[in-house]
C-alpha angles and dihedrals in degrees: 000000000000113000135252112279119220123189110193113196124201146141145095121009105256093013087119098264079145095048087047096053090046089057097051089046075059097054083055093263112144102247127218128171130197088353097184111266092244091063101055097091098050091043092056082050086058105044090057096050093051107093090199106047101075108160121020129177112208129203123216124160140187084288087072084074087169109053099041086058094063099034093148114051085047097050090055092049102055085047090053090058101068090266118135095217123186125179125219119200118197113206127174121167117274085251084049089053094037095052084049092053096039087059097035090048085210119159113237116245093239082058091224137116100306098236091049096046089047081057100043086041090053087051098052092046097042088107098052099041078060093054098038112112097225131011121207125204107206102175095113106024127110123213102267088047089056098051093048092058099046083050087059099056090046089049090232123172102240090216093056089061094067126074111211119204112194108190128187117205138173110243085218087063096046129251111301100252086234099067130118105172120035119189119181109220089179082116090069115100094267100235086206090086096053108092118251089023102077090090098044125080137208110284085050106113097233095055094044089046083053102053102046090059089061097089084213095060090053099047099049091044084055096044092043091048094053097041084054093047088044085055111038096074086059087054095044088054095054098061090260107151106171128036131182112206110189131202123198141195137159089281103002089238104100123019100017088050093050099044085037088057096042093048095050092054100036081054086045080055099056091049097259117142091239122166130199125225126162112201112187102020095121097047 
């Protein structure tokens, strides 16, 4: 079995330690920040008893006086426990900290001048920034460029951090409010008018069988798909976790279900996490 991984994050205030953790809440790690330094221990002891949380980041900053002080020693116990620890330093020029503050109009935690308390921060964490297994700079990074490179040192697939959501409606019902991409699909032959297949809706083998013999069905399913897989990496790296693609027809029976259908498997193919739903396919 492979062991418990713990990310511990740490590192400059207003070097993004908060967007960080965001982003490996994201990769599906439970996610804890500032746990109160007398409850480490126990938490590491129940982390390897849960048989669900498999991997946790946890946040701690200069306010966890305590622990930082004995970095160290912590850091070899919970080690010795079973436990596959990594620390993460954030780091961001003192011009880059400064700017954040200065916006957010956020107090720092040490409750001096902000350009004396980032020195006397960078002194009190100088050991563990040398300890720590990977540094990151964030001084000039967006959002979407921090979370691919944290992706890289966890040797993440990019295309595992989206959810795709593929949706089928009925135009006559209204857009689903989730969607971000709408494609009408109202072109396509309408099978409700072939006899026998009014009934029937599109997963059914004979309106599928139907619509891909229509040259212009194949073609546009080819060309769309393209033009989704060409985009999701842009949205991925741009931190984008979840994203609701809708298809729509007349009744969202016939064409909307089967494109809808076609669209989710040829995306499972391709190793994206895409789920079908049909909403209005009983109406």
């Amino acid at each position: 079995m492979n062991p418990r991984r713990l990310i511990i994050l740490t590192g400059i205030s207003g070097a993004g330690k908060s967007q960080a953790l965001k982003s490996f809440e994201d990769f599906g790690f439970y996610c804890v920040d500032n746990l109160p330094i007398a409850l480490i221990d126990r938490f590491a002891d129940l982390l390897l008893e849960s048989r669900q949380a498999k991997n946790v980041a946890l946040g701690i900053d200069i306010r966890e006086g305590e622990f930082l002080r004995g970095f160290s020693e912590s850091l070899k116990r919970l080690r010795q426990k079973g436990l596959r620890v990594q620390v993460i330093f954030m780091d961001a020029d003192d011009q880059a900290v400064i700017q954040r503050y200065s916006e957010t109009r956020h107090r720092h935690p040490l409750g001096i001048n902000i350009l004396d308390a980032v020195k006397e921060e960078r002194r009190l964490l100088a050991e563990i920034k040398a300890e720590a297994d990977r540094v990151f700079d964030t001084s000039d990074m967006t959002l979407g460029e921090l979370k691919e490179a944290l992706s890289a040192m966890l040797e993440l697939k990019r295309t595992q951090e989206m959810t795709l959501s593929v949706v089928s409606f009925g135009y006559k019902y209204g857009l689903p409010l989730d969607a971000d991409l709408v494609m009408d699909v109202r072109f396509l032959p309408n099978p409700n008018y072939v006899k026998g297949m009014r009934s029937r809706c599109g997963l059914d083998r004979p309106v599928r069988a139907h619509l891909l013999r229509q040259p212009v069905t194949r073609v546009f399913l080819s060309d769309y798909l393209r033009l989704v897989k060409s985009l999701l990496p842009y949205y991925i790296r741009e931190g984008k976790s979840y994203l609701t693609i809708a298809v729509g027809c007349t009744g969202g029976r016939h064409r909307s279900v089967f494109f809808t259908h076609q669209l989710a498997s040829e995306l499972q193919k391709s190793g994206y996490r895409a789920r079908e739903f049909h909403r209005d396919i009983n109406r």
